[in-house]
C-alpha positions as CSV (number, residue, x, y, z in Angstrom):
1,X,6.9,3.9,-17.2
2,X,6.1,0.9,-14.9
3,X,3.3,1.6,-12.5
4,X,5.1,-0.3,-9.7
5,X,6.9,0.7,-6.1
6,X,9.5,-2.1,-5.0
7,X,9.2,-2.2,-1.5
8,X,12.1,-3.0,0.9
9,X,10.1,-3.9,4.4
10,X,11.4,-4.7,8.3
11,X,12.1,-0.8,8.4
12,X,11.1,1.5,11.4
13,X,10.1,4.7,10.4
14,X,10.8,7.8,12.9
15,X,10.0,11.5,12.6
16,X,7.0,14.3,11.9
17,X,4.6,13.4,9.0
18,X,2.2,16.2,7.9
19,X,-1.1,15.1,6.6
20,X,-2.1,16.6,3.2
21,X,-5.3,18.6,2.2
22,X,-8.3,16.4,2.5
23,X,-9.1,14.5,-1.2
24,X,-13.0,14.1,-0.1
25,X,-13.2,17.7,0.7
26,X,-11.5,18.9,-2.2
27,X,-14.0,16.7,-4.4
28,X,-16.3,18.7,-3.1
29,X,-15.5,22.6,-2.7
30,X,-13.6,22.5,-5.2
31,X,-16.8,22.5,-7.4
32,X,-17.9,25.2,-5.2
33,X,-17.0,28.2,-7.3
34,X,-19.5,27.5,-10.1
35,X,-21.7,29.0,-8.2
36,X,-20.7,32.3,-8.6
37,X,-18.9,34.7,-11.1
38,X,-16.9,35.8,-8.8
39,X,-13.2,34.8,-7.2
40,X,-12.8,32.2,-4.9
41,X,-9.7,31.3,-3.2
42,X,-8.8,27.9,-1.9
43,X,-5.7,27.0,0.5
44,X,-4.8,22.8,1.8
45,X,-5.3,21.9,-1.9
46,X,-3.8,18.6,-1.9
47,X,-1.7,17.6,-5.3
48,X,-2.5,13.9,-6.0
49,X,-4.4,12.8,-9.0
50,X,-7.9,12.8,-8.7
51,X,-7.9,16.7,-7.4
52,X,-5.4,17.7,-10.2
53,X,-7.8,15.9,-12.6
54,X,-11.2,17.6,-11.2
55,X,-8.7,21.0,-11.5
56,X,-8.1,19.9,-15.3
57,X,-12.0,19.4,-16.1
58,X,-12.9,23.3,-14.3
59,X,-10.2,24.5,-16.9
60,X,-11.7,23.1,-19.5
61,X,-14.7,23.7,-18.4
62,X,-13.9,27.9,-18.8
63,X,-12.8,28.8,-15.0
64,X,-10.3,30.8,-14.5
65,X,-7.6,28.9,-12.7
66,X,-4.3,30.7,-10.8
67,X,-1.9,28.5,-8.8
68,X,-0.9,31.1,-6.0
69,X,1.7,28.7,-4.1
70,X,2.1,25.4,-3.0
71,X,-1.7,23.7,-2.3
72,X,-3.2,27.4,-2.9
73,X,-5.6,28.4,-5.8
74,X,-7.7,31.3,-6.8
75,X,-10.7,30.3,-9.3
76,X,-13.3,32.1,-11.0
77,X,-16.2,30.8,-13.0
78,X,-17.3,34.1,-15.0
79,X,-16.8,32.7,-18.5
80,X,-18.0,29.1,-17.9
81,X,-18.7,27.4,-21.6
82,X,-21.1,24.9,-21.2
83,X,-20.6,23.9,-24.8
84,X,-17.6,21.8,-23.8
85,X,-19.9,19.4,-21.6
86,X,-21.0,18.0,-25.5
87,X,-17.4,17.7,-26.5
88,X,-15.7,14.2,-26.5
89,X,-13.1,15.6,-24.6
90,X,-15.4,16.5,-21.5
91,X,-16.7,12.7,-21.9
92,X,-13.2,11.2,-21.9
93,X,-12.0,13.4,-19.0
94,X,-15.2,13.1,-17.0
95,X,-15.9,9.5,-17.2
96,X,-12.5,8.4,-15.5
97,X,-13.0,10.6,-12.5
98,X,-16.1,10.2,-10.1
99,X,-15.5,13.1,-8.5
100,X,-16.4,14.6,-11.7
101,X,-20.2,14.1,-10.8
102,X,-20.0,17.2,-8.2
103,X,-20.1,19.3,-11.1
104,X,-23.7,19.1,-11.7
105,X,-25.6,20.5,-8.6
106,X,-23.6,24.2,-9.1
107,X,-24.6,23.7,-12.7
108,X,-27.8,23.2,-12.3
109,X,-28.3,25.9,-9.7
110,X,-26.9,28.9,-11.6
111,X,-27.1,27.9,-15.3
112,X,-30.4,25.7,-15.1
113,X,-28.8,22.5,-16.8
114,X,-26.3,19.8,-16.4
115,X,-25.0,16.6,-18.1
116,X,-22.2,14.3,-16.8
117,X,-20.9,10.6,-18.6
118,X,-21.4,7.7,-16.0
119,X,-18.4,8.3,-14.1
120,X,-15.4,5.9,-12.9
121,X,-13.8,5.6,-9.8
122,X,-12.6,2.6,-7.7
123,X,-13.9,-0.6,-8.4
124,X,-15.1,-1.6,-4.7
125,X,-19.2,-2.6,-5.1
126,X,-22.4,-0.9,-6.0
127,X,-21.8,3.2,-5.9
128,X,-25.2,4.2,-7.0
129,X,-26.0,7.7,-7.7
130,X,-29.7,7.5,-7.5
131,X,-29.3,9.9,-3.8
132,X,-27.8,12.8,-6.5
133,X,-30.3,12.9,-9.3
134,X,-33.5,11.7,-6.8
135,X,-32.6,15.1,-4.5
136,X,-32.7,17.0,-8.4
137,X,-36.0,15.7,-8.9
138,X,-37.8,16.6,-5.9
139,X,-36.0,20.2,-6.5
140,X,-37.8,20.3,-9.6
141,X,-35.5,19.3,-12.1
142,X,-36.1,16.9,-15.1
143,X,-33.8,14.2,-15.1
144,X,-32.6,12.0,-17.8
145,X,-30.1,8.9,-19.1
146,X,-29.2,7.9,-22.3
147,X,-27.8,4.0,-22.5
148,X,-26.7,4.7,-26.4
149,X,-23.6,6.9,-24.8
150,X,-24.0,6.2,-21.4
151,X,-25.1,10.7,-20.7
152,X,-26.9,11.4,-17.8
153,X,-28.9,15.2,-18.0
154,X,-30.7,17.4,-15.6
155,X,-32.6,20.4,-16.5
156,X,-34.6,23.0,-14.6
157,X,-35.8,26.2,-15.1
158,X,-37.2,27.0,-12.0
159,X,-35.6,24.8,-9.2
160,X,-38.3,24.8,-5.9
161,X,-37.0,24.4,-2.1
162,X,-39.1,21.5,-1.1
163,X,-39.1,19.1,2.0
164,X,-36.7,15.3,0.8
165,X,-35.7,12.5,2.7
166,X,-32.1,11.5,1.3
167,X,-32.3,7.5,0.4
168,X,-29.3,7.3,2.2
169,X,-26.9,9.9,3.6
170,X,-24.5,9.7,0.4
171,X,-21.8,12.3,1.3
172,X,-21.6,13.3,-2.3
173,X,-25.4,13.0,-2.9
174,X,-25.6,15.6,0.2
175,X,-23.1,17.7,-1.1
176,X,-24.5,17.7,-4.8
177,X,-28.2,18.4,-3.6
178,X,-27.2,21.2,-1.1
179,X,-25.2,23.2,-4.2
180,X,-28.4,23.1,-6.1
181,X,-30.8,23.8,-3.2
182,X,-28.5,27.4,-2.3
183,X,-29.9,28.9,-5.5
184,X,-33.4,27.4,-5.0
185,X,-36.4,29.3,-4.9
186,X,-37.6,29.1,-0.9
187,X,-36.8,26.7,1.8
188,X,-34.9,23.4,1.6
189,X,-35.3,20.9,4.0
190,X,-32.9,17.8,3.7
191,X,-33.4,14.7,6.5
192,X,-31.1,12.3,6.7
193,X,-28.3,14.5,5.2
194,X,-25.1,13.3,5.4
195,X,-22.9,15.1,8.4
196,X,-19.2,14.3,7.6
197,X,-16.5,16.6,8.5
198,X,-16.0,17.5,5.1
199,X,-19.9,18.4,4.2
200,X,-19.7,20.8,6.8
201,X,-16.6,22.3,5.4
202,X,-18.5,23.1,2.3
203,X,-21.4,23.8,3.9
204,X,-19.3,26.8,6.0
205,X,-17.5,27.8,2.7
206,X,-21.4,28.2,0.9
207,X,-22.4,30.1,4.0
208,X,-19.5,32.1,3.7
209,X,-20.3,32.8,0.2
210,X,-23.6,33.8,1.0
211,X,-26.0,30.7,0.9
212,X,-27.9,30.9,3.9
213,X,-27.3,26.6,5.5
214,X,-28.7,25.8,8.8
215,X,-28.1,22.5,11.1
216,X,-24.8,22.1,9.9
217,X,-22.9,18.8,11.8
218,X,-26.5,17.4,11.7
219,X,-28.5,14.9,9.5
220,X,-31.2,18.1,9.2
221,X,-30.2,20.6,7.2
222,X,-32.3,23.4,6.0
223,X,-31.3,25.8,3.3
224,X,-33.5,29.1,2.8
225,X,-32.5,30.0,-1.2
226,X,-30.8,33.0,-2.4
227,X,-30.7,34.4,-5.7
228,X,-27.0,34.6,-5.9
229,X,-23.3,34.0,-4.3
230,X,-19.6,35.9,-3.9
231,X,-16.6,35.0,-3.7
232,X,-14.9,33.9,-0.6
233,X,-11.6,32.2,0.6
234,X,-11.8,28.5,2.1
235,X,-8.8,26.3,3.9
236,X,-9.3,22.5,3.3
237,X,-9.0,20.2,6.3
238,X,-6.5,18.1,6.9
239,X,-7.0,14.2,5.5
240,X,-8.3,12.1,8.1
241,X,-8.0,9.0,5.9
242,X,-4.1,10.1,6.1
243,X,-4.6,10.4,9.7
244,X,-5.6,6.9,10.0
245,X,-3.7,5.4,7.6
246,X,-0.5,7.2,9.8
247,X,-1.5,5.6,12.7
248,X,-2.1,2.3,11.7
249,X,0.8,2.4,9.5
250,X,3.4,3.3,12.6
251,X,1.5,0.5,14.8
252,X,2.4,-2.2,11.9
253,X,5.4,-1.3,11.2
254,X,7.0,-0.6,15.3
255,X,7.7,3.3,14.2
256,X,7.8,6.1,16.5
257,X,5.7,9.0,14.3
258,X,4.5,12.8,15.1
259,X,1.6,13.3,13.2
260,X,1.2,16.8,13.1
261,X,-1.9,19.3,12.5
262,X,-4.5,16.8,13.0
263,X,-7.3,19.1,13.5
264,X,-8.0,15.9,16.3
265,X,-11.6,18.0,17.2
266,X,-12.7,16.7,14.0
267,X,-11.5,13.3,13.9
268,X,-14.3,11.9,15.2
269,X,-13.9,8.0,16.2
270,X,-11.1,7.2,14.5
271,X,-8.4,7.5,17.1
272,X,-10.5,5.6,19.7
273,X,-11.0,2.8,17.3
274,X,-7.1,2.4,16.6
275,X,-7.1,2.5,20.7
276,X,-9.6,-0.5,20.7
277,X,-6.5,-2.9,18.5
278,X,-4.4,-1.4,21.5
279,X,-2.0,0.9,19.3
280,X,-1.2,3.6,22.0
281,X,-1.1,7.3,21.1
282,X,-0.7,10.5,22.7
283,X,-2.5,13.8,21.8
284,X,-0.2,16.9,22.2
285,X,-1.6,19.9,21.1
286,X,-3.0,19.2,17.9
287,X,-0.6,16.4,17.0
288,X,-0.6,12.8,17.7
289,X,2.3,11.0,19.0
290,X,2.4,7.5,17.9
291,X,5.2,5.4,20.3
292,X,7.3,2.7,19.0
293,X,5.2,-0.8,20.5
294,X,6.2,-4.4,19.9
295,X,2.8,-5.8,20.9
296,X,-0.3,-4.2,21.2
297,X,-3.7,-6.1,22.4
298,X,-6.6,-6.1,20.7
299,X,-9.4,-5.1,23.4
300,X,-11.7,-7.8,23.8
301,X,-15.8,-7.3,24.5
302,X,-16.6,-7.1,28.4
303,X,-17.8,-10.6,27.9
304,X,-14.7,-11.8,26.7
305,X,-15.6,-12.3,22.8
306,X,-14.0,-11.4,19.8
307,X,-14.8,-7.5,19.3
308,X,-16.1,-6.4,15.6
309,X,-14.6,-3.3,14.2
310,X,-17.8,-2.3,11.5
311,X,-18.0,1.1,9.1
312,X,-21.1,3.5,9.4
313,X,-22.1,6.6,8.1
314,X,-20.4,10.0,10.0
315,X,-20.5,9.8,13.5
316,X,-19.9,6.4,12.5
317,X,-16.3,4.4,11.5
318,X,-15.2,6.0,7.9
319,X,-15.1,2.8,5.6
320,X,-12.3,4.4,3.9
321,X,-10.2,3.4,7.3
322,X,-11.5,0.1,6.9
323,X,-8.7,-1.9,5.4
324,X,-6.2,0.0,7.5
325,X,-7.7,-1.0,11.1
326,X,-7.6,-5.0,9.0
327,X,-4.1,-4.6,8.4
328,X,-2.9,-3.0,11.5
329,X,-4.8,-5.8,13.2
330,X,-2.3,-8.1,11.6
331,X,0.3,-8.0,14.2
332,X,-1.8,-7.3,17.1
333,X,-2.2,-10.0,20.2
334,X,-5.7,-11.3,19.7
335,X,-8.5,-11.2,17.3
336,X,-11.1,-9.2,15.8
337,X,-14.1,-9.4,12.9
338,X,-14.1,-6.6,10.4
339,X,-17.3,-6.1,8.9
340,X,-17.5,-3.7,5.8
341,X,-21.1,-3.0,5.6
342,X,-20.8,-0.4,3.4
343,X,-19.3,-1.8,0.2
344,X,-19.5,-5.5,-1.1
345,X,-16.0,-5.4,-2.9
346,X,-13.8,-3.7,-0.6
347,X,-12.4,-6.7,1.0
348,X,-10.8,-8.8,-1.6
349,X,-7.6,-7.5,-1.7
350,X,-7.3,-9.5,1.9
351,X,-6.2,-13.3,-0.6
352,X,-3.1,-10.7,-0.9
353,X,-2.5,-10.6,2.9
354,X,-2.9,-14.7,3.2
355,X,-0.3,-14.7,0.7
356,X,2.2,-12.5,3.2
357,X,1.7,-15.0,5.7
358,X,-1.3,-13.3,7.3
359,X,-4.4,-15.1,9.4
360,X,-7.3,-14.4,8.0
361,X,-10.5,-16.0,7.2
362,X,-12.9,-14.2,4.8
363,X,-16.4,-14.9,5.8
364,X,-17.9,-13.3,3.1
365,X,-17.8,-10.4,0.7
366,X,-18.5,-7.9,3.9
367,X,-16.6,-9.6,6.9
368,X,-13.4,-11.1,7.7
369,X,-11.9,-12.5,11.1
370,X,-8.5,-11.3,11.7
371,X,-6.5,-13.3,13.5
372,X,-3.0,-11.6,14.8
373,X,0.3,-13.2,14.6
374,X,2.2,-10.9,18.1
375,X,5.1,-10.7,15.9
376,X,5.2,-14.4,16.3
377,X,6.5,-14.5,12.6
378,X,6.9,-11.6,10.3
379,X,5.1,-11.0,6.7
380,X,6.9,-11.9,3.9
381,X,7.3,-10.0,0.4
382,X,5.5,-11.0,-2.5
383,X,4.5,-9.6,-5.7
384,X,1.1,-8.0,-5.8
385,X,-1.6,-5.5,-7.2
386,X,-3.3,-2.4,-5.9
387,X,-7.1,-2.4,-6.6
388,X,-8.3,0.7,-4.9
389,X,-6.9,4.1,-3.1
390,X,-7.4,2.6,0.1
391,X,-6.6,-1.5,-0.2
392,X,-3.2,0.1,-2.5
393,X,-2.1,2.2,1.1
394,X,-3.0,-1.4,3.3
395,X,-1.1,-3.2,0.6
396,X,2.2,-0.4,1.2
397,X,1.8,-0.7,5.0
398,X,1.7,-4.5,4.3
399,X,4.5,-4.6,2.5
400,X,6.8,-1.9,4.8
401,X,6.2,-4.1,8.1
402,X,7.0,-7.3,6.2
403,X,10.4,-9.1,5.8
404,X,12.1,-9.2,2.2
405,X,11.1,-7.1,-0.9
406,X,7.2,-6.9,-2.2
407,X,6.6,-5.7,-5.6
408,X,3.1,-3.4,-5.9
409,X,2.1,-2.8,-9.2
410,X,-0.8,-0.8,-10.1
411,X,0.1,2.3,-7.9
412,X,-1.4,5.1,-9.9
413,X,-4.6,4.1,-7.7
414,X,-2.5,5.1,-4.8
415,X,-1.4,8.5,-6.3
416,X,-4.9,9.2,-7.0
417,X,-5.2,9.5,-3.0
418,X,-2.1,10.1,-1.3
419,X,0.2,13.0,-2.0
420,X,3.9,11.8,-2.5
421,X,3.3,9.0,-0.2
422,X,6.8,7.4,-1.6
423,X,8.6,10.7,-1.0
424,X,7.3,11.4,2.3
425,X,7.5,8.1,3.7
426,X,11.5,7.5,2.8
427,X,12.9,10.6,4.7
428,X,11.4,8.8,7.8
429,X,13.4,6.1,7.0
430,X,11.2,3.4,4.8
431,X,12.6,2.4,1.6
432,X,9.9,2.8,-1.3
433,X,11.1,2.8,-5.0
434,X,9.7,3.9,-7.9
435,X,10.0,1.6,-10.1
């Protein structure tokens, strides 16, 4: 099979879209029920790659695993066998999935011990896990790494709540050290916590299987340890990178789309930076109407300079959004800087854009000045390649507002991401093929 969508662009897209179950999230809880023996029940499961893969590995792993209808699962970890994390096949299966590393704080917690290959993932800078196995340490575990076959290992007998300041407010490094601190002998205090929507999810979902998490929403949590959890039953949120990549994609492309179930009270800045390239939107209910626009203007500082749309940790700008807000900028009346602080690889793909026919001037590895055409001439089709989740969806957006046909190869790295993006974006009136 060719990994490739031929893309047909100068379509207008018009109609409802429903966002899926949120990937981050699911990374997350979905590691969750390790830390008990007993069931837990999981709805807003999205069905894209990476969480059918993490799904695969708990399998394997011994958990129990029932498919109750479509996005819903129950699972139950009372026969875990950690013998399979030795087994080539945990290795194989583990090291092309990051998420995979989110196994090792609910291992650690209830069965004292841990080990995870040096895991994959998108190729978009330094991802260091140091934030995971330093939070460990200070718990009281001992931490090891073998270069021969590239193992990493934590073991503790007796993990201690302790007082840690986070290196940086990893969302994953968060997540992983507040799974091992539930189970921890006394109080936890963790500063400079990450505060994400989708940390507090699990955070709610431990609570609600017994754990005992206070300051949730804030950079200062504080977890008083338990000696063990239940079950529960948890409903993912929807994706807010889908949100996004919604919006921007109905400003680029002049489409009239309902995005519905946003769950807007937890969208944080994202719509109001999408307002600052002057894409309009309405809020009804808890859907956000996208209008049809020819022209939108990018808002310029009070001073009159160029405004700079930068990433930031939650309450901050998501860098996932970031090459969405670059390519919606495209078309826009004016010009912006995008600076990617967070990542020094993210903004490659952007020699890909220039090809299209798009103004753009990479600074350096983090920042790039957009500068937008007003539909003065179109984008046209070329042949390209998808390096990551979110520069593959910036690519399709790309593509879909441009004139001609565009070839995008590499597209599995989309489908790790985005639930039938093909699918759902045809019966609004695009034209995607799967090559």
């Amino acid at each position: 099979m060719q990994d490739q969508f031929e893309v047909i662009g100068g379509k207008r897209l018009k109609g409802d879209i429903h966002p899926q179950g949120a990937k981050n999230e699911a990374l997350q809880v979905l590691c969750a029920p390790l830390l008990t023996a007993e069931k837990v029940i999981m709805h807003n499961v999205p069905d894209i790659r990476d969480v059918n893969f993490l799904i695969e590995l708990l399998k394997e792993l011994g958990v129990k695993v029932e498919k109750l209808g479509l996005g819903s699962y129950s699972f139950q970890a009372d026969s875990v066998n950690l013998e399979y994390l030795h087994s080539d096949a945990f290795k194989t299966r583990a090291a092309s999935l990051r998420g995979s590393v989110m196994i090792m704080g609910p291992l650690l917690a209830r069965f004292k011990k841990a080990y995870i290959p040096k895991p994959g993932g998108d190729k978009i800078g330094a991802r260091p896990l140091d934030t995971h196995f330093l939070g460990f340490q200070q718990l009281g575990a001992e931490f090891s790494y073998s270069q021969e076959d590239n193992f990493y290992t934590v073991k503790a007998d007796n993990l201690q709540g302790t007082y840690m300041l986070l290196n940086e407010p990893s969302v994953t490094g968060t997540a992983n050290v507040v799974m091992a601190a539930v189970m921890a002998k006394g109080t936890t205090t963790i500063y400079n916590a990450a505060c994400e929507p989708y940390l507090q999810q699990l955070c709610s979902m431990l609570n609600s299987m017994g754990a005992k998490i206070s300051g949730v929403g804030s950079n200062l949590l504080e977890i008083e340890g338990v000696t063990e959890l239940g079950g529960c039953t948890h409903t993912l949120l929807p994706d807010f990178i889908e949100v996004g990549s919604f919006i921007g994609l109905a400003a680029a492309t002049q489409s009239e789309l309902t995005i519905k179930n946003c769950r807007i009270d937890k969208l944080g800045p994202i719509p109001n930076v999408f307002k600052r390239l002057g894409i309009q939107m309405e809020f009804r209910g808890d859907d956000i109407f996208v209008p049809s626009q020819g022209v939108y203007e990018i808002q310029r500082m009070i001073d009159g300079s160029i405004p700079t749309i930068y990433d930031a940790p939650w309450p901050g700008f998501t860098p996932d959004l970031i090459s969405i807000i670059l390519v919606a900028a495209i078309q826009a009346k004016g010009s912006v800087l995008i600076h990617q602080k967070m990542f020094d690889a993210r903004l490659f793909f952007i020699d890909k854009l220039k090809d299209m026919g798009a103004q753009i001037i990479l600074c350096d590895p983090h920042r790039a000045t957009v500068i937008g055409l007003e539909r003065q001439q179109a984008l046209r089709g070329i042949k390209m390649s998808s390096p990551d989740i979110r520069a593959g969806v910036a690519l399709l957006i790309a593509a879909m507002s441009a004139e001609g046909t565009s070839i995008i190869s590499n597209i599995h790295q989309i489908d790790r991401g985005y639930q039938d993006i093909d699918g759902r974006l045809n019966a609004l009136g695009a034209s995607i093929k799967r090559l």
